[in-house]
Structure formats: C-alpha cells, structure tokens
N, CA, C and O atoms as CSV, one atom per row, in Angstrom:
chain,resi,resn,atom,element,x,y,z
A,1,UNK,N,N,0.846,-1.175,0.000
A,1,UNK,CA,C,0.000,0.000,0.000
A,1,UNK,C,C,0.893,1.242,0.000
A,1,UNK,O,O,1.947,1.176,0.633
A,2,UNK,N,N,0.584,2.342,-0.633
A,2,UNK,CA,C,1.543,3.578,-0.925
A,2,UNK,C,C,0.225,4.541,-0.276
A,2,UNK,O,O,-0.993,4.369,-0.221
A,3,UNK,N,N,1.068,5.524,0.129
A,3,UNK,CA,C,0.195,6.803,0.773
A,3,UNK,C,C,1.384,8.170,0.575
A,3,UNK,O,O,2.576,8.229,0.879
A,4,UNK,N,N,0.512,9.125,-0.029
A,4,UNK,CA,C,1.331,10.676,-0.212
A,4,UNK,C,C,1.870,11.012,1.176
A,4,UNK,O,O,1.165,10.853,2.172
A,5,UNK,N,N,2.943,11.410,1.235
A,5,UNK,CA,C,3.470,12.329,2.089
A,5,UNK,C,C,2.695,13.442,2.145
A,5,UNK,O,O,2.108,13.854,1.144
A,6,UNK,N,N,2.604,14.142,3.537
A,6,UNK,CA,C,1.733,15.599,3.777
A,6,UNK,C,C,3.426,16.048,3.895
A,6,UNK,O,O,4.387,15.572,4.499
A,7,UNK,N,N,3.225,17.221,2.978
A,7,UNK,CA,C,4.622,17.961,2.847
A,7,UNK,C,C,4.758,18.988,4.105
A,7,UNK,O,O,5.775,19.680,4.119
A,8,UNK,N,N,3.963,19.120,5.000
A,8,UNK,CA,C,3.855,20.064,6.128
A,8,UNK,C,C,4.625,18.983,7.245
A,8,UNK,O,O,5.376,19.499,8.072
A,9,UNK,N,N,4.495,17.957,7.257
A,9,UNK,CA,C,5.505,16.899,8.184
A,9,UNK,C,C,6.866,16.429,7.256
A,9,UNK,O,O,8.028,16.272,7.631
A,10,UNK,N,N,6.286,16.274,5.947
A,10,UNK,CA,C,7.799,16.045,5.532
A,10,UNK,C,C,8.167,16.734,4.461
A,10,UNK,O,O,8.127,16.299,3.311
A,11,UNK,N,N,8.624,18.088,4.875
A,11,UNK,CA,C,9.092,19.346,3.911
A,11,UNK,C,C,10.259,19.088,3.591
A,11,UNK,O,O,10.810,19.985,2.954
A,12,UNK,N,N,11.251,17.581,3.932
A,12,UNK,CA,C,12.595,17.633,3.026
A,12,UNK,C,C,12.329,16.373,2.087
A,12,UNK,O,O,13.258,15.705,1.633
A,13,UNK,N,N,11.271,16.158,1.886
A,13,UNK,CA,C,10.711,15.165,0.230
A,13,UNK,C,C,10.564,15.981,-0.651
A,13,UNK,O,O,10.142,17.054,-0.219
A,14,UNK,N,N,10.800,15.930,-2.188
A,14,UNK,CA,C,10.138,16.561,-3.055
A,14,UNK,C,C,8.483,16.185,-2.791
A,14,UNK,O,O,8.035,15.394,-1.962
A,15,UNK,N,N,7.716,17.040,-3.800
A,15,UNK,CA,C,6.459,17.204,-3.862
A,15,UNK,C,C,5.907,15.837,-4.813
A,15,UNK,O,O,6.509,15.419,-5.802
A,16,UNK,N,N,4.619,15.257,-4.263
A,16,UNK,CA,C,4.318,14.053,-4.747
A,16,UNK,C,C,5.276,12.504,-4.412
A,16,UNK,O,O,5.345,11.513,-5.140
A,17,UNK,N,N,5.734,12.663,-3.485
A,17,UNK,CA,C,6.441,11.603,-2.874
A,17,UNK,C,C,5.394,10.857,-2.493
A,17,UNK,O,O,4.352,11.452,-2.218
A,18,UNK,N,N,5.449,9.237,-2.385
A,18,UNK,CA,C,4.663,8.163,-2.064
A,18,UNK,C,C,5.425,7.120,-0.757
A,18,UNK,O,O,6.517,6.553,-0.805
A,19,UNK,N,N,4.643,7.125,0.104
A,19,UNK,CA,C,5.595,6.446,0.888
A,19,UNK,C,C,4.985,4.290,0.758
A,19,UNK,O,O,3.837,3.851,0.836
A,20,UNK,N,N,5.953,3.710,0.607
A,20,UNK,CA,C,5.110,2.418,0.018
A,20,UNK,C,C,5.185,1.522,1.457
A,20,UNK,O,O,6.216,0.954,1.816
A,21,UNK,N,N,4.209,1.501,2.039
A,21,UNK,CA,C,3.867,0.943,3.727
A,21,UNK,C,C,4.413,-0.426,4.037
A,21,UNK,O,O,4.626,-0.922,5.143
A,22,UNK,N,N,4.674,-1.155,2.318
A,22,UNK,CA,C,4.758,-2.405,2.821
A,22,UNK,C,C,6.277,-2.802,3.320
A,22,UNK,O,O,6.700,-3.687,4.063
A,23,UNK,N,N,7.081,-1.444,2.362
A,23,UNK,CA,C,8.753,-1.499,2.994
A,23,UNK,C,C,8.686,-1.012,4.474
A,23,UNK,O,O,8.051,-0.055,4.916
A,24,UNK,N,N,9.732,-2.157,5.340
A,24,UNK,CA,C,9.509,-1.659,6.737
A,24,UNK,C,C,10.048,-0.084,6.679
A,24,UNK,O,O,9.262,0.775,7.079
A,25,UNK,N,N,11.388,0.336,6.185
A,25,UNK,CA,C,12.290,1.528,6.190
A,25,UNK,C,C,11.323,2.640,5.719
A,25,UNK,O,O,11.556,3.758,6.178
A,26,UNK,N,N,10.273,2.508,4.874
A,26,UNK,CA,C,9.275,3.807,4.757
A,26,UNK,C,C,8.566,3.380,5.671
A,26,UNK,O,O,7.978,4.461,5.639
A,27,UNK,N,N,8.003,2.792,6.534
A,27,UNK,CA,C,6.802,2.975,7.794
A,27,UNK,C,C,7.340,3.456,8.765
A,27,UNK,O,O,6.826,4.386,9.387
A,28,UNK,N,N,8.797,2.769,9.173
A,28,UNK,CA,C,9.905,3.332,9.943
A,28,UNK,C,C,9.886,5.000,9.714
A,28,UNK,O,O,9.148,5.593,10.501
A,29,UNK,N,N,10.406,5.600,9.007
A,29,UNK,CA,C,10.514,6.795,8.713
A,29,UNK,C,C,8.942,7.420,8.777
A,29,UNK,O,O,8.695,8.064,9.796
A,30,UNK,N,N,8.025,7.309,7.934
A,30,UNK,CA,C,6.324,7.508,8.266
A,30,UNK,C,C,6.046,7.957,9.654
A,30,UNK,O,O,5.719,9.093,9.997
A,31,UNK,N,N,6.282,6.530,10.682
A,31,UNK,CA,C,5.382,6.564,11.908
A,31,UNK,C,C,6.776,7.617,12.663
A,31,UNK,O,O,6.302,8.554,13.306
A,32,UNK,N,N,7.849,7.591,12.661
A,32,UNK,CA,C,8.260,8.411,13.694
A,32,UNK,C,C,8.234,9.739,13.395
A,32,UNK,O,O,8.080,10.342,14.458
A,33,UNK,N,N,8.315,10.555,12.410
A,33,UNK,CA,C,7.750,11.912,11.426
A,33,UNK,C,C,6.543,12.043,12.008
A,33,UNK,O,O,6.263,13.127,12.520
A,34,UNK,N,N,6.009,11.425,12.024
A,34,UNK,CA,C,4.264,11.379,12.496
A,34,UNK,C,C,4.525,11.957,14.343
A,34,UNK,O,O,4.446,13.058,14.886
A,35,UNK,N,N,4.850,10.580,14.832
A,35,UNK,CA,C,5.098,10.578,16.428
A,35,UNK,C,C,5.340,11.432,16.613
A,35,UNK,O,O,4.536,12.025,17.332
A,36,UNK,N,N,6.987,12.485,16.023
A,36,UNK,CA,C,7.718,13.437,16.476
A,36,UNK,C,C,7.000,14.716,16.132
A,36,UNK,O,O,7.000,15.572,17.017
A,37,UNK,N,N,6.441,14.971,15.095
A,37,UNK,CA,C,5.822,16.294,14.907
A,37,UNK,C,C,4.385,15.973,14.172
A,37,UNK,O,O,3.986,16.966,13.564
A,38,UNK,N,N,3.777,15.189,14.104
A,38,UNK,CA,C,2.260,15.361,13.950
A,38,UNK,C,C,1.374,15.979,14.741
A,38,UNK,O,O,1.471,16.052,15.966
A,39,UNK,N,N,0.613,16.376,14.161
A,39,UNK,CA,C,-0.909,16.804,14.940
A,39,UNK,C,C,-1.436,15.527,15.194
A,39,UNK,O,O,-1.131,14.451,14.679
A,40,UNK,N,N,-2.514,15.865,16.310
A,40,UNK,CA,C,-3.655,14.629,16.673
A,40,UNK,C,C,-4.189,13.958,15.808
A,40,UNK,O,O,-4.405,12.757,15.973
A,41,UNK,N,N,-4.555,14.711,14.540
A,41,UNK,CA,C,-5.066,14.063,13.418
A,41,UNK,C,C,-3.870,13.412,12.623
A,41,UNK,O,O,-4.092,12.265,12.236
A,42,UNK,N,N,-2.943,13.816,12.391
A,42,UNK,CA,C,-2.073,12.927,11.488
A,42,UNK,C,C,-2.092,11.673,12.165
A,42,UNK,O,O,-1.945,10.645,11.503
A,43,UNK,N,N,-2.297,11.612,13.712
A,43,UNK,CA,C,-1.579,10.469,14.315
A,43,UNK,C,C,-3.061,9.452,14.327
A,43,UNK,O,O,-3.019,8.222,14.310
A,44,UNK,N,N,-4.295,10.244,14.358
A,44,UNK,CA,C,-5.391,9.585,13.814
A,44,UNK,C,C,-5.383,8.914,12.426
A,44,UNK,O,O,-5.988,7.855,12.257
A,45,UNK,N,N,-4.783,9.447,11.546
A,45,UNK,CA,C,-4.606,8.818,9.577
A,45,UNK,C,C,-3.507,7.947,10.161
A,45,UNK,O,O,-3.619,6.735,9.975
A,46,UNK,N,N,-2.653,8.314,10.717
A,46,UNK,CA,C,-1.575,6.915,10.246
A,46,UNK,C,C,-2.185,6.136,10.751
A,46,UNK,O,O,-1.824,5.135,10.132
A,47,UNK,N,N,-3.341,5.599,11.915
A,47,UNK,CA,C,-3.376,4.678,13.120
A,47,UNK,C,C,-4.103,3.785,12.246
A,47,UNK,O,O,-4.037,2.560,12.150
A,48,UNK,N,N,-5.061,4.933,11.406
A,48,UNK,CA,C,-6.257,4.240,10.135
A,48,UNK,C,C,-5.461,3.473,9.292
A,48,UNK,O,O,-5.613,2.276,9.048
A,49,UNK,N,N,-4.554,4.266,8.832
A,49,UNK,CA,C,-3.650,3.359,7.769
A,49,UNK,C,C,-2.784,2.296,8.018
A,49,UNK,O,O,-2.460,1.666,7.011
A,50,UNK,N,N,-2.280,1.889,9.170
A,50,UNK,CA,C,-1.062,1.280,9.462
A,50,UNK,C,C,-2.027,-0.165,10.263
A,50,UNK,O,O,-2.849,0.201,11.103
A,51,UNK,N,N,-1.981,-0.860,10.150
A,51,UNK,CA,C,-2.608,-2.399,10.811
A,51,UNK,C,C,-1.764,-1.968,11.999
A,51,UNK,O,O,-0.822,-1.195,11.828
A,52,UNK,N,N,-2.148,-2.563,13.489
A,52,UNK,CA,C,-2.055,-2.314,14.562
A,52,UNK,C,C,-0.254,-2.831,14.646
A,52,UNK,O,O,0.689,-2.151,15.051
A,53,UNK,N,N,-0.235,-4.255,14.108
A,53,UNK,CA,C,1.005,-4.759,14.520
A,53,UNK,C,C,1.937,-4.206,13.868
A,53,UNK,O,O,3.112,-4.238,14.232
A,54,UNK,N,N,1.502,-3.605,12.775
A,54,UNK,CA,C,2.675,-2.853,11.935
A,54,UNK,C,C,3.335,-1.677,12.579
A,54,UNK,O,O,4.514,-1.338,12.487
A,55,UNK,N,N,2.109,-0.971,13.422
A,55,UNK,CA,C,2.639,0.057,13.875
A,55,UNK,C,C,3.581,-0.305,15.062
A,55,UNK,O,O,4.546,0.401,15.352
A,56,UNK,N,N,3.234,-1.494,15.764
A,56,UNK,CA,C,3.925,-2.317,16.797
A,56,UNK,C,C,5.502,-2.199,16.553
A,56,UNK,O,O,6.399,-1.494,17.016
A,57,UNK,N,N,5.414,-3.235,15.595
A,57,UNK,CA,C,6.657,-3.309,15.285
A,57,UNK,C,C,7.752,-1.973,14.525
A,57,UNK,O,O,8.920,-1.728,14.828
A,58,UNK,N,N,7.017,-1.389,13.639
A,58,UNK,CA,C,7.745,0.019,13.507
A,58,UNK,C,C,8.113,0.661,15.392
A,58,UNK,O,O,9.234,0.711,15.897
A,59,UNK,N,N,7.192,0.943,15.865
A,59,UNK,CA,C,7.479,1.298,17.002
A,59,UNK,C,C,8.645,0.834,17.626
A,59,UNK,O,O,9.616,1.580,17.753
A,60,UNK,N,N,8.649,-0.386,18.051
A,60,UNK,CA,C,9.737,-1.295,18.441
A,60,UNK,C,C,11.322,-0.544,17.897
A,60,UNK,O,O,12.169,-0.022,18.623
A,61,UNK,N,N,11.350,-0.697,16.493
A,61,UNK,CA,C,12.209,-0.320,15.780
A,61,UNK,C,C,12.773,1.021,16.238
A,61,UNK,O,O,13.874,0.991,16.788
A,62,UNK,N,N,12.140,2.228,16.077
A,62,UNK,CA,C,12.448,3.705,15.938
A,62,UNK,C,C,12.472,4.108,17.576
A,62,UNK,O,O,13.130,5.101,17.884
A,63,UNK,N,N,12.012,3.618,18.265
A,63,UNK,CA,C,11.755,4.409,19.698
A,63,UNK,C,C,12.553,5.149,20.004
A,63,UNK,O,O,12.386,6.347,20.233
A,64,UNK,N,N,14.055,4.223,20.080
A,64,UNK,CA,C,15.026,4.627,20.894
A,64,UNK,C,C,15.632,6.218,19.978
A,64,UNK,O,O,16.673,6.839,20.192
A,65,UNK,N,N,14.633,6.487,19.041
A,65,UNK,CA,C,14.960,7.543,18.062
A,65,UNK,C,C,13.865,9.096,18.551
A,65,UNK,O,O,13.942,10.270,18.188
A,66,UNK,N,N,13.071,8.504,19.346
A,66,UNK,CA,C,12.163,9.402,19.680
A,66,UNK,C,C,12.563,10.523,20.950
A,66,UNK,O,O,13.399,10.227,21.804
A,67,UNK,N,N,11.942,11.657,20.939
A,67,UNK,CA,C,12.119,12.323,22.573
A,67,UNK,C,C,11.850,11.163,23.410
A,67,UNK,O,O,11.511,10.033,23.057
A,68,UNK,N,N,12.076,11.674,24.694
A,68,UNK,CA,C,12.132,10.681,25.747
A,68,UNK,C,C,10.361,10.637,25.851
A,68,UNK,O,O,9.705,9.600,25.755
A,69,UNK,N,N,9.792,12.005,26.068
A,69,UNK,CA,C,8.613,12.296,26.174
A,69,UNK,C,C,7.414,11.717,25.300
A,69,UNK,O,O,6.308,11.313,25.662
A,70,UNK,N,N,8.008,11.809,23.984
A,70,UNK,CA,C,7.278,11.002,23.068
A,70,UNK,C,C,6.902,9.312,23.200
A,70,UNK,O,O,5.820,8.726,23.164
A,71,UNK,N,N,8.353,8.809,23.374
A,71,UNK,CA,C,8.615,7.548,23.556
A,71,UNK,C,C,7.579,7.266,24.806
A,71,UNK,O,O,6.485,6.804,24.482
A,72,UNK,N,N,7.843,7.522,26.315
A,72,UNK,CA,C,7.389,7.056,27.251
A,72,UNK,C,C,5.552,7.152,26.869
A,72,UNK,O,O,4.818,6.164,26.872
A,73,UNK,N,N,5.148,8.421,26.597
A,73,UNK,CA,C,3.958,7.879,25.933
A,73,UNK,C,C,3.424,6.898,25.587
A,73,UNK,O,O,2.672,6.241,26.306
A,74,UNK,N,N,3.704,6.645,24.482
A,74,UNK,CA,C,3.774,5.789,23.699
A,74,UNK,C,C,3.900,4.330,23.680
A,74,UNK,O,O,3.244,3.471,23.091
A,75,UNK,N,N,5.206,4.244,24.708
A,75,UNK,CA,C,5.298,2.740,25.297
A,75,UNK,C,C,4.355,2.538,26.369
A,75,UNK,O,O,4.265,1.348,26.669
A,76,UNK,N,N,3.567,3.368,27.099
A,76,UNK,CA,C,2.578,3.696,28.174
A,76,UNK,C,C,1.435,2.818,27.400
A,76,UNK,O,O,1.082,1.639,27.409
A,77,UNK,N,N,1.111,3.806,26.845
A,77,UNK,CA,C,-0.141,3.349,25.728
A,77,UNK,C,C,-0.442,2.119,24.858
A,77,UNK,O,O,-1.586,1.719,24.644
A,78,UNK,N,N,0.919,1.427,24.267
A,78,UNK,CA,C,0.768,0.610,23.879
A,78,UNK,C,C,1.227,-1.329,25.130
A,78,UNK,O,O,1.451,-2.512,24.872
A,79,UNK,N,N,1.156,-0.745,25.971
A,79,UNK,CA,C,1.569,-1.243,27.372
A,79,UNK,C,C,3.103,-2.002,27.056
A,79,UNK,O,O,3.284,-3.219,27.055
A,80,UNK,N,N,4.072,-1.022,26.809
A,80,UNK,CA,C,5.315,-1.550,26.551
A,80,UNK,C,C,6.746,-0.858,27.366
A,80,UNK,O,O,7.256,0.262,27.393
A,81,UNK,N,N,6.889,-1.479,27.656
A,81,UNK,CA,C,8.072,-0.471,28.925
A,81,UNK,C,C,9.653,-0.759,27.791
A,81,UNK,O,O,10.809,-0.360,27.932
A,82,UNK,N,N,9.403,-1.086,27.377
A,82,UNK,CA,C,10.674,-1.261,26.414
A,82,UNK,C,C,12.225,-1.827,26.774
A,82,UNK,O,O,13.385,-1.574,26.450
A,83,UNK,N,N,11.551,-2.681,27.584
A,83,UNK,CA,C,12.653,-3.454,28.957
A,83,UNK,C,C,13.185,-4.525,27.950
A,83,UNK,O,O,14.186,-5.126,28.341
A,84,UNK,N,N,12.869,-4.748,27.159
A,84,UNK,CA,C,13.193,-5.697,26.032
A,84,UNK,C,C,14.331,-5.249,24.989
A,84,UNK,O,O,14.594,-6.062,24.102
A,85,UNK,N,N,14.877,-4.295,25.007
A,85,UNK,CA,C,15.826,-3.808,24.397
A,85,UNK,C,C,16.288,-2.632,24.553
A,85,UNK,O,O,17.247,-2.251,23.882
C-alpha cells in the first residue's frame, strides 16, 4: 500500500512523494515523522492506515529515536516499557 506524504511533516521530500507501507524503512521513517511532529489528526490517519502490529513493530524499531517524552507515551499506551531492548 503507498500513501502521499503531507509535505507540512515532511518538507525535506520533493512534492508528490509516495511512501510504500509495505517497505519496513518507509513505515519506519512515516510513523516516527508522524510521532515526532504530527498533529492529533495525522496520528489519527496513520493509526487508520497502518494495521495495529505494523505500527507495533515500527514502534519497536524507531523508539530509541524518539524524545524521551514522546517515547514514554507511547510505550505507556501501547503497554510496553521497552525493557526488552
């Protein structure tokens, strides 16, 4: 599945960029762009777009890339203390 970049989160893509969901390295890049500077609603479209475990596992991946603030959220919410790595 491919989905446009909103150029207001990712203003260093050219215009008409496609991000293709099924490569982990574009969901990777997607969900933490999102995490780190989305609005409520972006983080509402990706949640629509992304199957739960996908976002799981992207998560998993990028955390240790996030604010601390973001992260702990996040691992809160998805009940993950991130004691696992």
């Amino acid at each position: 599945m491919k989905t446009k970049v909103n150029n207001r989160l990712f203003w260093y893509l050219k215009d008409g960029i496609e991000f293709d969901l099924e490569n982990p390295s574009h969901v990777d890049m997607y969900v933490q762009q999102i995490l780190s500077h989305g609005k409520a609603e972006d983080i509402q479209k990706m949640l629509e777009i992304l199957p739960p475990e996908k976002f799981r596992k992207s998560f998993k991946r990028i955390r240790r890339f996030l604010r601390r603030e973001v992260r702990r959220f996040w691992e809160a919410g998805l009940g993950d203390t991130g004691e696992d790595s």
